[in-house]
PyMOL commands that place a pseudoatom at each C-alpha (Angstrom):
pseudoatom trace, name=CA, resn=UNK, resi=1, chain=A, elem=C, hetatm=0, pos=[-49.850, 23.288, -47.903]
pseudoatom trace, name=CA, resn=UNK, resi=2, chain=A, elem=C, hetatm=0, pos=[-53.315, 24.657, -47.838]
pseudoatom trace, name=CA, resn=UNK, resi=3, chain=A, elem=C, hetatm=0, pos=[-53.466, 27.282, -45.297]
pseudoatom trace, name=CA, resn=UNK, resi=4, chain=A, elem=C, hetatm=0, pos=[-56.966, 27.999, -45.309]
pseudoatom trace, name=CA, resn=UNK, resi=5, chain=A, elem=C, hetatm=0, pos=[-56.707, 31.744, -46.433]
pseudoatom trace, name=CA, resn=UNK, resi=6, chain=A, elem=C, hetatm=0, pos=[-58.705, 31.122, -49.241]
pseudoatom trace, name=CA, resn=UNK, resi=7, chain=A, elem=C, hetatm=0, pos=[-61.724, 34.560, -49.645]
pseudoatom trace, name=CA, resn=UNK, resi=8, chain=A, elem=C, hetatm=0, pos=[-60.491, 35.657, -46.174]
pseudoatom trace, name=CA, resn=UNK, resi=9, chain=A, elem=C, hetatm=0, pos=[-60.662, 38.964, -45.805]
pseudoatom trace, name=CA, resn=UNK, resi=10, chain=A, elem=C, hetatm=0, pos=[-57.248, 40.730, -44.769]
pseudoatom trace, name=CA, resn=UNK, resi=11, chain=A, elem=C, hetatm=0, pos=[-56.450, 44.468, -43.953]
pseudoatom trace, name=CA, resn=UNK, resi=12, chain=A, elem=C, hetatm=0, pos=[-52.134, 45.089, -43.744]
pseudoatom trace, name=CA, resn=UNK, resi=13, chain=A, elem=C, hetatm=0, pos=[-51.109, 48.615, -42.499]
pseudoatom trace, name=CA, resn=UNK, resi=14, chain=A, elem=C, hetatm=0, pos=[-48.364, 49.875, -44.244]
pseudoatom trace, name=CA, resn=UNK, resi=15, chain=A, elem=C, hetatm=0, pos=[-48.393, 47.113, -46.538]
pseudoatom trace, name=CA, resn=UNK, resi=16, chain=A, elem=C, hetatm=0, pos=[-47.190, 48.810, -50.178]
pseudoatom trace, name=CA, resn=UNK, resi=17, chain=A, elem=C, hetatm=0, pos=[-43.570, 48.403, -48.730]
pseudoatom trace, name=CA, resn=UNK, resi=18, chain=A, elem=C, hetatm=0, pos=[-41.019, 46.771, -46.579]
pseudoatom trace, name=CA, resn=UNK, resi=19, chain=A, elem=C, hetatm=0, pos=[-42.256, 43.527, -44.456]
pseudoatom trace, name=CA, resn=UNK, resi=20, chain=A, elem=C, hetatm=0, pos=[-45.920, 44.320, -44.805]
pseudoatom trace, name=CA, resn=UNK, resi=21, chain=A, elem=C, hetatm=0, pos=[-46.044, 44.195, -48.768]
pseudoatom trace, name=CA, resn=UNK, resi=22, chain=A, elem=C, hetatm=0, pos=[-43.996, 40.669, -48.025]
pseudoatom trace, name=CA, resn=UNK, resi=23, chain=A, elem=C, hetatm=0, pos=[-46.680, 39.567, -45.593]
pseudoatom trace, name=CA, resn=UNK, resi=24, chain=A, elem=C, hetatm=0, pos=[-49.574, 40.798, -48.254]
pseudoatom trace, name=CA, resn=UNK, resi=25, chain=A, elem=C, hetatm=0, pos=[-48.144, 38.982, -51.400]
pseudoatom trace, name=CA, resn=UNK, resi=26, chain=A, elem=C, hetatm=0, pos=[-48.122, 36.098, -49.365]
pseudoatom trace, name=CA, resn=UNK, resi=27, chain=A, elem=C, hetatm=0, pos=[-52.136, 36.672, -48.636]
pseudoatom trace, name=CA, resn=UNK, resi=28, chain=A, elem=C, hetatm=0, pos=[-52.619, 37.229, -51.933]
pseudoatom trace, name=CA, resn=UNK, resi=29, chain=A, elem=C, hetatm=0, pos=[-50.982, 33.946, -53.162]
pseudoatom trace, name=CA, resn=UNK, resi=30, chain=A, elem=C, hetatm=0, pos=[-52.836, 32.028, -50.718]
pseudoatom trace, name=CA, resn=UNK, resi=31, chain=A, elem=C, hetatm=0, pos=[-56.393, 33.464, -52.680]
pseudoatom trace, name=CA, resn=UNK, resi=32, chain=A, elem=C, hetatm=0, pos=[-56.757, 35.915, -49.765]
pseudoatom trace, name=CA, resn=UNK, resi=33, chain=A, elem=C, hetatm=0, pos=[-58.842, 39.241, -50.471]
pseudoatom trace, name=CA, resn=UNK, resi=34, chain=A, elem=C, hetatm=0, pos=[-55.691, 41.842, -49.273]
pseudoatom trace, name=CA, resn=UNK, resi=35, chain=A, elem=C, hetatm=0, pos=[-56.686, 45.575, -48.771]
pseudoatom trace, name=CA, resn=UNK, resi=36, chain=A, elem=C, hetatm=0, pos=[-53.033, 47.316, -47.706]
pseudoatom trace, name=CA, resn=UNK, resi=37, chain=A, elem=C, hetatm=0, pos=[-53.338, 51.000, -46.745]
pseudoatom trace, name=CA, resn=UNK, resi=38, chain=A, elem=C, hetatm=0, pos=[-49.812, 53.666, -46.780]
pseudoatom trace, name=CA, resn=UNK, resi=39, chain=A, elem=C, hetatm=0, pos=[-48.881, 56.457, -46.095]
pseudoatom trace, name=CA, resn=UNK, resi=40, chain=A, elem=C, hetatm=0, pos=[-46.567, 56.259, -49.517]
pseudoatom trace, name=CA, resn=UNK, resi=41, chain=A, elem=C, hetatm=0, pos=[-47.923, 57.611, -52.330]
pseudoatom trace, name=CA, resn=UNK, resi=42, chain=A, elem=C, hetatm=0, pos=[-45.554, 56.150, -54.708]
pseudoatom trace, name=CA, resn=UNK, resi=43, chain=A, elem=C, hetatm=0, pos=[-45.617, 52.672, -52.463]
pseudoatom trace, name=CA, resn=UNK, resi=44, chain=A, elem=C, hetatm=0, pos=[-49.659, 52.297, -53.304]
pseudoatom trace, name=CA, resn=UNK, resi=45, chain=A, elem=C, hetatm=0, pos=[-48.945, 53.083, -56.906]
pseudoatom trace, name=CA, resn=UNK, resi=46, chain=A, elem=C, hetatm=0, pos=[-46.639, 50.302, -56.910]
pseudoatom trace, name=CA, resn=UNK, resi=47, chain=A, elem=C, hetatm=0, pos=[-50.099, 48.230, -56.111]
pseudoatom trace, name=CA, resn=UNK, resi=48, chain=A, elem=C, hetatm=0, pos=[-51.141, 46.611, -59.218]
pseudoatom trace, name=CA, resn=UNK, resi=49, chain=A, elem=C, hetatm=0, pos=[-54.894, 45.481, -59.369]
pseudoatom trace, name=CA, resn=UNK, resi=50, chain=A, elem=C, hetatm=0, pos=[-53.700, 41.769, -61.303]
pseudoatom trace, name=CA, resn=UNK, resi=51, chain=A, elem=C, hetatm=0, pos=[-51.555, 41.480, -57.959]
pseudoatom trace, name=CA, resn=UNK, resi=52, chain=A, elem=C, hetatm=0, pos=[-54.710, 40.704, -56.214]
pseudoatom trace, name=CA, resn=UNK, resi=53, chain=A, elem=C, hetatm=0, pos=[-54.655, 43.279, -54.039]
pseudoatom trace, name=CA, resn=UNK, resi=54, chain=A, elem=C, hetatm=0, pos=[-56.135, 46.963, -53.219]
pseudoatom trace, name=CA, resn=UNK, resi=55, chain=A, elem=C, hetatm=0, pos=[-54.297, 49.898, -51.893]
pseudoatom trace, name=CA, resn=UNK, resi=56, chain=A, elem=C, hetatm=0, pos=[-55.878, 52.739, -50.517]
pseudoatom trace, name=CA, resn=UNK, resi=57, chain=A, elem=C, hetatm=0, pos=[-53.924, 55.857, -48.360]
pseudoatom trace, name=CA, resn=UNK, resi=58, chain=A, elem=C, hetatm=0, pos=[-54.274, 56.241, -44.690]
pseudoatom trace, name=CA, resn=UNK, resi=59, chain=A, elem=C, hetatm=0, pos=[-52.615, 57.421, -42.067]
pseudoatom trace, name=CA, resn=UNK, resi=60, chain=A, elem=C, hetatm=0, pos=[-53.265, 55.309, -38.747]
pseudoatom trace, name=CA, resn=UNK, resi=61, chain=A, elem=C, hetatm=0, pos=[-51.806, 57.791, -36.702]
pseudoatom trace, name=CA, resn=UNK, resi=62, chain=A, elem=C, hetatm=0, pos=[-54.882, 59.920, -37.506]
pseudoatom trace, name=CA, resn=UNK, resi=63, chain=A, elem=C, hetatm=0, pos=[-58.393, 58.439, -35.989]
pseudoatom trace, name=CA, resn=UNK, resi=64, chain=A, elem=C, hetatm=0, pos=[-60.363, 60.132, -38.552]
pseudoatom trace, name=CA, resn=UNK, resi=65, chain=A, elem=C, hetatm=0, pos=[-58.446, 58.377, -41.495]
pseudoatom trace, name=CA, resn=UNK, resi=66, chain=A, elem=C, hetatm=0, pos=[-58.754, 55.255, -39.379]
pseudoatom trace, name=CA, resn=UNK, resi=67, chain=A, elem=C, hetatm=0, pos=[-62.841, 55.449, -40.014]
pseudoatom trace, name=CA, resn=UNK, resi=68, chain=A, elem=C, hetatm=0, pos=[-61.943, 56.255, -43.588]
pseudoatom trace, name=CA, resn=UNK, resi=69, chain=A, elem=C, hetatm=0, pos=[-60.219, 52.774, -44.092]
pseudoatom trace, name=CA, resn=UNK, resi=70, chain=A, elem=C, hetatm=0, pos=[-63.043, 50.867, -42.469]
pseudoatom trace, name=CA, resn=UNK, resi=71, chain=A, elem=C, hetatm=0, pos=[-65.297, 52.565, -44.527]
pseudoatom trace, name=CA, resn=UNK, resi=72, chain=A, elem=C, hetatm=0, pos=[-63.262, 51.448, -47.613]
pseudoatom trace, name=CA, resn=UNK, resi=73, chain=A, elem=C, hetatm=0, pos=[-63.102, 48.200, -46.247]
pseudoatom trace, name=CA, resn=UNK, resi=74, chain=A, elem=C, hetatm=0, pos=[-66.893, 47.750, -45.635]
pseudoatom trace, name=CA, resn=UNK, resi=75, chain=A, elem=C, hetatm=0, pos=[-67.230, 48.831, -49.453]
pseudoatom trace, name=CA, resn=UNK, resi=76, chain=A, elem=C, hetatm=0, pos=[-64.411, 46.819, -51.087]
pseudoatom trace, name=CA, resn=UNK, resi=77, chain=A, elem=C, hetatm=0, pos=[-64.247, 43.328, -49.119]
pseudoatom trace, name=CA, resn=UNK, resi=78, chain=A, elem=C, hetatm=0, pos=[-67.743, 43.726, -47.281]
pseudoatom trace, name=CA, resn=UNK, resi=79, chain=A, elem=C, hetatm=0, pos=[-66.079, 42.916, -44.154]
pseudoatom trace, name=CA, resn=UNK, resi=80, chain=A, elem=C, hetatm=0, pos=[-63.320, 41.783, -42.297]
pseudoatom trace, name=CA, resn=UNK, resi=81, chain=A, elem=C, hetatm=0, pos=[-61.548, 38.446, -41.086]
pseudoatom trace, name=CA, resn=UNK, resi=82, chain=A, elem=C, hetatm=0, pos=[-57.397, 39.294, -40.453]
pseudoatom trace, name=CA, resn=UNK, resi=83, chain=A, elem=C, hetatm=0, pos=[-56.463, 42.227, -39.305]
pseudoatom trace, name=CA, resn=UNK, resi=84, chain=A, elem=C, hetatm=0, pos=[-52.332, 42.600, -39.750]
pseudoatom trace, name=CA, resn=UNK, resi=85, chain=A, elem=C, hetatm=0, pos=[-51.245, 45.773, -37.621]
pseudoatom trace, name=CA, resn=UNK, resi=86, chain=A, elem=C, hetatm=0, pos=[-48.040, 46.145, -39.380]
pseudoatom trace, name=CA, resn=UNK, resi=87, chain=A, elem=C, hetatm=0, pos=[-47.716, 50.114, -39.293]
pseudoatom trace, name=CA, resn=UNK, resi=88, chain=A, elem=C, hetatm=0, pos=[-44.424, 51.686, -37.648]
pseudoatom trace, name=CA, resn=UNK, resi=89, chain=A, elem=C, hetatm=0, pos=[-41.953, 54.473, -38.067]
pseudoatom trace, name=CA, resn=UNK, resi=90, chain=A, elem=C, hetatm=0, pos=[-38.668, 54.012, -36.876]
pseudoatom trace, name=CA, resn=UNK, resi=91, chain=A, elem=C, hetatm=0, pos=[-38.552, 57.349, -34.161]
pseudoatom trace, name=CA, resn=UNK, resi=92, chain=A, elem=C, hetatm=0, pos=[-35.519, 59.024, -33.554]
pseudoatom trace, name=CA, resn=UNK, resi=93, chain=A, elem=C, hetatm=0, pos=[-31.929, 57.579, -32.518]
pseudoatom trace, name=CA, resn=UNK, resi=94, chain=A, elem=C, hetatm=0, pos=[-30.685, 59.903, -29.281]
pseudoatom trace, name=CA, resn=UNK, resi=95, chain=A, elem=C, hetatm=0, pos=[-30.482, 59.788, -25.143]
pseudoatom trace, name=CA, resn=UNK, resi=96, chain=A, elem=C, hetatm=0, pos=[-34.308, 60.136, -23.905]
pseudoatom trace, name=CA, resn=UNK, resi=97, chain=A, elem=C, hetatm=0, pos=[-32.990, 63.801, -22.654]
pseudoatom trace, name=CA, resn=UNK, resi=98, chain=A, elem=C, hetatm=0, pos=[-32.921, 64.861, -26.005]
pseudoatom trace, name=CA, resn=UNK, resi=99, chain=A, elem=C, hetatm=0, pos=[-35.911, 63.578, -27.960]
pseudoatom trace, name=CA, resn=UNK, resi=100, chain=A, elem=C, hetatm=0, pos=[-38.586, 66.178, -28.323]
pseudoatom trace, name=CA, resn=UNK, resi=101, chain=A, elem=C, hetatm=0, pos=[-41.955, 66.078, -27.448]
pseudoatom trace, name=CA, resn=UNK, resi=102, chain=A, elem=C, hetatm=0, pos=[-43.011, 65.675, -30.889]
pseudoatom trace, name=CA, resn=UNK, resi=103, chain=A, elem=C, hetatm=0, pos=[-40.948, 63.194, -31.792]
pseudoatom trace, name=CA, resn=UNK, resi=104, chain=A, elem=C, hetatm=0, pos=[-41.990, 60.882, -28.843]
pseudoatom trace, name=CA, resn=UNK, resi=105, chain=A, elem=C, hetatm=0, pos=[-45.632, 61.660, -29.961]
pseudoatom trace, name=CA, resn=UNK, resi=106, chain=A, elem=C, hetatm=0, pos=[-45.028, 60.592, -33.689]
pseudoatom trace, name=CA, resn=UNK, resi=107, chain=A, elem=C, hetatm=0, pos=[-43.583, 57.437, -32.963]
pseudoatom trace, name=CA, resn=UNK, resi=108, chain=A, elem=C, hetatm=0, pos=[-45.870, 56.151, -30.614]
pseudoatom trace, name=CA, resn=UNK, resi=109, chain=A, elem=C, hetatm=0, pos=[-48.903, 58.096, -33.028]
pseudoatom trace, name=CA, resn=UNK, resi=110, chain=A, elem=C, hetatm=0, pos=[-47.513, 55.310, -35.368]
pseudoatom trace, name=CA, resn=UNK, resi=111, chain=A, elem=C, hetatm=0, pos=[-46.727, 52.192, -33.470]
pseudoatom trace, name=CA, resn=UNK, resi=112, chain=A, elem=C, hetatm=0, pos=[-49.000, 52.323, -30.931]
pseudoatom trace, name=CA, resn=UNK, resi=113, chain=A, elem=C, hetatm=0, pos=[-51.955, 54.411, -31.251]
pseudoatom trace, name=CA, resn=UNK, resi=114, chain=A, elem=C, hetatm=0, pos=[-52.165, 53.116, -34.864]
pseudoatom trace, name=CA, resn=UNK, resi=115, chain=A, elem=C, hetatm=0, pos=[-52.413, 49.522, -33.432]
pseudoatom trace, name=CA, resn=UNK, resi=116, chain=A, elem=C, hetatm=0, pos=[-54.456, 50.469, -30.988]
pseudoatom trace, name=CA, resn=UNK, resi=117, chain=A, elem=C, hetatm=0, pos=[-57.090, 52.405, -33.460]
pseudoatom trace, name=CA, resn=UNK, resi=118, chain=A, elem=C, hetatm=0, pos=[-57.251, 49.301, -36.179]
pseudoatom trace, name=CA, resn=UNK, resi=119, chain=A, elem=C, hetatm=0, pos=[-58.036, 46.925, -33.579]
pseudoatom trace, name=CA, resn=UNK, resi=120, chain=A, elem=C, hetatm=0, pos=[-60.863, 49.407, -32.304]
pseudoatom trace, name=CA, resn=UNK, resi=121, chain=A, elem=C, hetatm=0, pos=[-62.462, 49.596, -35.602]
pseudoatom trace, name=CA, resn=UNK, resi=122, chain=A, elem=C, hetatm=0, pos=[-61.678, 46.030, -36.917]
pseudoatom trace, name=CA, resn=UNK, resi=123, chain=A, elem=C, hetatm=0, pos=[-62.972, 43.895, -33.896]
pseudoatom trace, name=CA, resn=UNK, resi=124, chain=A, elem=C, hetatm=0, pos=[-66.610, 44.394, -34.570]
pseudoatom trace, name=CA, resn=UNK, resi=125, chain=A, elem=C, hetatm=0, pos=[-65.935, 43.166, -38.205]
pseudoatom trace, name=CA, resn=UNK, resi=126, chain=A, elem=C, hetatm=0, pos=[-64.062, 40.431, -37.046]
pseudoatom trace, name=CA, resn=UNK, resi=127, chain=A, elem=C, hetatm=0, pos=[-66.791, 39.800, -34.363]
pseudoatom trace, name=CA, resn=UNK, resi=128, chain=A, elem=C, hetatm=0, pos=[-69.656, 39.846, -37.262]
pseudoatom trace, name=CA, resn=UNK, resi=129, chain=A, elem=C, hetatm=0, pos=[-67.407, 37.231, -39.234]
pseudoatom trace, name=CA, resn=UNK, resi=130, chain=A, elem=C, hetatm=0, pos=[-68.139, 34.515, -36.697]
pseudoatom trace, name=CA, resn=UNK, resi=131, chain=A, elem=C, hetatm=0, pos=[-63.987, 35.015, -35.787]
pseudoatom trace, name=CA, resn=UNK, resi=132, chain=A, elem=C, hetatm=0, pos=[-60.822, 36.004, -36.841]
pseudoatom trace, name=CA, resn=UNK, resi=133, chain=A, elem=C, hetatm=0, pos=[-57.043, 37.091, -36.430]
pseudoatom trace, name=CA, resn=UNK, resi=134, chain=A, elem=C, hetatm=0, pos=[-55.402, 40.368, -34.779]
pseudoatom trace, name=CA, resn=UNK, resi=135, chain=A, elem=C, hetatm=0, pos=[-51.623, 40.111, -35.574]
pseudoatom trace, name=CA, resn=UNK, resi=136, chain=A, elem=C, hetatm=0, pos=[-49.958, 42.947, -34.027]
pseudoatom trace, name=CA, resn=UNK, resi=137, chain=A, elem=C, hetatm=0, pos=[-46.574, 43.838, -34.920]
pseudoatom trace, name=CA, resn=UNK, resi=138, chain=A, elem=C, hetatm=0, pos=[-43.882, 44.000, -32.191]
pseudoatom trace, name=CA, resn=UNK, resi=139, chain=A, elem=C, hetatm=0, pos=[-40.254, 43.757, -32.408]
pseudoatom trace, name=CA, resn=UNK, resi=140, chain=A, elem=C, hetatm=0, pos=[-37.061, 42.273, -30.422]
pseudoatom trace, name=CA, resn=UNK, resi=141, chain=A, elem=C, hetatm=0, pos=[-36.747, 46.269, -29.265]
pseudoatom trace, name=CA, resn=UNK, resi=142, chain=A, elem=C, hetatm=0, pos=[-40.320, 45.101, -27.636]
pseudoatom trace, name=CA, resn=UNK, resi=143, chain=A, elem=C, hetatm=0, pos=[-38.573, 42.198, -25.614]
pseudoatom trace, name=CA, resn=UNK, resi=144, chain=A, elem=C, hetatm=0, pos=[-34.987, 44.333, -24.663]
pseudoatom trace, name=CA, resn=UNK, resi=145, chain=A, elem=C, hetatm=0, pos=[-34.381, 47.344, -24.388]
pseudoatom trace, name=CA, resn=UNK, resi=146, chain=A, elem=C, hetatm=0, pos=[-32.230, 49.374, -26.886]
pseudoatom trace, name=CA, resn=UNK, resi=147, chain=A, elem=C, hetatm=0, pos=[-30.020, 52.121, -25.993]
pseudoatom trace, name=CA, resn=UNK, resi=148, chain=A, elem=C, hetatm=0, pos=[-31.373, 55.731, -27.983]
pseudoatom trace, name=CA, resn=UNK, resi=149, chain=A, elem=C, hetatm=0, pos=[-34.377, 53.920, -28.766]
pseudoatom trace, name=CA, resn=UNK, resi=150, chain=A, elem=C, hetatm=0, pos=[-36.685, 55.237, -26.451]
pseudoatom trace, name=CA, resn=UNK, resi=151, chain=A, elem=C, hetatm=0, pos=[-39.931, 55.764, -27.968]
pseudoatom trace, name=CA, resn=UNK, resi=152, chain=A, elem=C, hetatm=0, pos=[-39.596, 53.159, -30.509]
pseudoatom trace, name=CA, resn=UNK, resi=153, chain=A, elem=C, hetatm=0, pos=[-39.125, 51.050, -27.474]
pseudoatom trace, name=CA, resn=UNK, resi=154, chain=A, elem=C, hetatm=0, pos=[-41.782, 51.977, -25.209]
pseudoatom trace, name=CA, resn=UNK, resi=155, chain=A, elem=C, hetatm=0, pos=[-44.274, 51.908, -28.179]
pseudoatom trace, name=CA, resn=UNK, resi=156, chain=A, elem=C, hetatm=0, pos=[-43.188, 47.975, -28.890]
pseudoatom trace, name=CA, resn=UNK, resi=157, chain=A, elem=C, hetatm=0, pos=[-42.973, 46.987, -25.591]
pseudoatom trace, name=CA, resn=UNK, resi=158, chain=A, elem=C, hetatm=0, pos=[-46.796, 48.517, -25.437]
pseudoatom trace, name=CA, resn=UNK, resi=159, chain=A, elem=C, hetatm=0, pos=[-48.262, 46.617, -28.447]
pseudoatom trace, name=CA, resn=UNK, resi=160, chain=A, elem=C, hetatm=0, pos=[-47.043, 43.356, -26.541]
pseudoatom trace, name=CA, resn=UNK, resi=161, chain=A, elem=C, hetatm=0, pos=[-48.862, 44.570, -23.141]
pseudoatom trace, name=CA, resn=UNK, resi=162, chain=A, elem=C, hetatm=0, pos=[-52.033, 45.931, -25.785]
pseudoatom trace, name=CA, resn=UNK, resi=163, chain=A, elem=C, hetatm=0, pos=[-51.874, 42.098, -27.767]
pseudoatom trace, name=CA, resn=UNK, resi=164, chain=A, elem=C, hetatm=0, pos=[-52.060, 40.106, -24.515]
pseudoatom trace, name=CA, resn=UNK, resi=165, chain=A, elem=C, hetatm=0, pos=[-55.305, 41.940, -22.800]
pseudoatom trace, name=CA, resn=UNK, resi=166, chain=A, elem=C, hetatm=0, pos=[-56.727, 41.694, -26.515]
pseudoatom trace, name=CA, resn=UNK, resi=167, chain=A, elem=C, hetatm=0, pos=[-56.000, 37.765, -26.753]
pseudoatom trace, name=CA, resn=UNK, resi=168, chain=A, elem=C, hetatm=0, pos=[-58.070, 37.658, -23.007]
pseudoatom trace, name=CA, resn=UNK, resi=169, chain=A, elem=C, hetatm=0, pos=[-60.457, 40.114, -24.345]
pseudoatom trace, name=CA, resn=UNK, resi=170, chain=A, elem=C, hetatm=0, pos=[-61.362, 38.403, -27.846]
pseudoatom trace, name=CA, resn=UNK, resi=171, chain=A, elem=C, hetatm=0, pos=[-60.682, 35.061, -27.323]
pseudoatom trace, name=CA, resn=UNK, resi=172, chain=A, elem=C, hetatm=0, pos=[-64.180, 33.740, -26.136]
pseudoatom trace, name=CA, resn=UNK, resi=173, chain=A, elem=C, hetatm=0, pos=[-65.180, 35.299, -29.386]
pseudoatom trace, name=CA, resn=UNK, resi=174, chain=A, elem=C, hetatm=0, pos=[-63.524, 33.098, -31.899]
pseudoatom trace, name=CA, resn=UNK, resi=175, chain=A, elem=C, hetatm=0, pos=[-60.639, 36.054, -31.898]
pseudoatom trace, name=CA, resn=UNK, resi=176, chain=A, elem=C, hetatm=0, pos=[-57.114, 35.051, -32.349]
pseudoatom trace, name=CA, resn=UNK, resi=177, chain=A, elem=C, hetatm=0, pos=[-54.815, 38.015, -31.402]
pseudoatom trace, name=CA, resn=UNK, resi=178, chain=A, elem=C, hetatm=0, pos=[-51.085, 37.630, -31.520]
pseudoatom trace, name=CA, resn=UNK, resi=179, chain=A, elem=C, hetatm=0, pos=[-47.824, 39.865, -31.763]
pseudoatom trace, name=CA, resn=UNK, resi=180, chain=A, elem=C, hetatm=0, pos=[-44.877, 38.695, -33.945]
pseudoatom trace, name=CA, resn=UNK, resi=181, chain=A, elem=C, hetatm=0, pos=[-41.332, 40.315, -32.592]
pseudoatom trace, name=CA, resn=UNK, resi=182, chain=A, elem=C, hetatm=0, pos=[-38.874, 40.492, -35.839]
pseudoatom trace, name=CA, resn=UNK, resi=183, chain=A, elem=C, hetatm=0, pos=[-35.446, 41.714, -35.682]
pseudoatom trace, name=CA, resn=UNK, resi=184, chain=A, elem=C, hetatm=0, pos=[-33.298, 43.773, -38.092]
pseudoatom trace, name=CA, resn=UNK, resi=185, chain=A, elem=C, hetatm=0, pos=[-34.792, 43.417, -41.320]
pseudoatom trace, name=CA, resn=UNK, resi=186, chain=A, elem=C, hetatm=0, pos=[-33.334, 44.865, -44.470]
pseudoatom trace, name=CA, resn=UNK, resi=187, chain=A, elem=C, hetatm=0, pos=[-35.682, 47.483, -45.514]
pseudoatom trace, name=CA, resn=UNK, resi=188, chain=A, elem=C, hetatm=0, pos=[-35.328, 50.884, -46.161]
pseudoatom trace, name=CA, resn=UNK, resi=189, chain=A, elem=C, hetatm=0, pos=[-36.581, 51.662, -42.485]
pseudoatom trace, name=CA, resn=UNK, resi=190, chain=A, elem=C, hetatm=0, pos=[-33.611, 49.859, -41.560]
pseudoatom trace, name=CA, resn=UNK, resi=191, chain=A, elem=C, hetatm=0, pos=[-31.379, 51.990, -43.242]
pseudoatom trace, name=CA, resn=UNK, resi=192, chain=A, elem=C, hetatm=0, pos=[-32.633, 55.257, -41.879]
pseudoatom trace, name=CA, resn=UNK, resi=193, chain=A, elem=C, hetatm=0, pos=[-32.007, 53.906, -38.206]
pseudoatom trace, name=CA, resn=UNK, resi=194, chain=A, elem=C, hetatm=0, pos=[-28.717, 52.875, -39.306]
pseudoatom trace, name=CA, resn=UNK, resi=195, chain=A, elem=C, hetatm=0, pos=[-27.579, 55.903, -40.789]
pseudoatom trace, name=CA, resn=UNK, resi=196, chain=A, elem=C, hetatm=0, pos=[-29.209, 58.423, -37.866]
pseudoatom trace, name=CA, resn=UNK, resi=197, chain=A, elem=C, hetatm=0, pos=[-26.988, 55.491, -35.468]
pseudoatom trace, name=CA, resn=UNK, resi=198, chain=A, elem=C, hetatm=0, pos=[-24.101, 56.570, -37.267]
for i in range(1, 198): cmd.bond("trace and resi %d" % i, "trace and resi %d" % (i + 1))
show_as sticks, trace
zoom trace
């Protein structure tokens, strides 16, 4: 099945590992133009040019590395159709009285203001392409609440409330802006929540 991916031009946050390098191979199958930024140093080595794709290091977090990336992406794909906000750290695993104030602002630095940054500096892109995609990533702990989850939760349940004013916002553009909600996945992110759980 064709699914009309063909040249599009695709940015994946934290896409050298885990579900976003998933979600970029399948771009890059489809004949997509895939630009993944990490954090990982060893995760972007792991990006071979005869996959298709680029890799370039950014942190989202950061709004000055944010400009960086768009920079990259005006010079490598000359623009911008799909934006995949993928990016997220897992946060800590203890009762809200005990997480610290920086790890409340790291995880939502990540999850949210990361998501929130991309979209700022991809819409105009997208705009200037006559239309596009926003996928923002969520998760279930976006939908229900998890006990000693608290900033990991409160950042999800955000990039929901952040998709749905940016699907009113964009849509009269051409602008199709969605957030996906995946459970457990087996990935080494996984792990680390499982073994700080235990």
């Amino acid at each position: 099945m064709d699914l009309g991916l063909e040249h599009k031009r695709v940015l994946i946050t934290a896409g050298a590992a885990g579900i976003g390098r998933a979600v970029a191979e399948r771009f890059a199958a489809e004949g997509a133009k895939v630009l993944v930024c990490d954090v990982d140093p060893e995760a972007i080595q792991s990006i071979q040019p005869s996959t298709g794709m680029v890799a370039v290091a950014a942190d989202v977090s950061i709004p000055e590395s944010v400009t960086k990336l768009f920079a990259e992406i005006e010079s490598r794909l000359g623009g911008l159709d799909i934006l995949v906000n993928n990016a997220g750290i897992s946060g800590p695993s203890k009762p809200v009285e005990a997480v610290s104030d920086e790890e409340w602002r790291s995880t939502l630095g990540v999850n949210l203001d990361g998501a929130f940054y991309c979209a700022r500096s991809a819409v105009p892109l997208i705009k200037a392409a006559g239309g596009g995609t926003v996928i923002n990533m969520s998760s279930t702990s976006g939908l229900l609440p998890y006990s000693l989850r608290s900033p990991y939760c409160a950042a999800k349940y955000a990039v929901i409330g952040l998709s749905d004013v940016m699907a009113m916002e964009l849509g009269p553009h051409n602008i199709n802006v969605n957030a996906i909600c995946p459970g457990a996945v087996d990935t080494r992110r996984l792990e680390r929540v499982q073994l700080m759980a235990a």
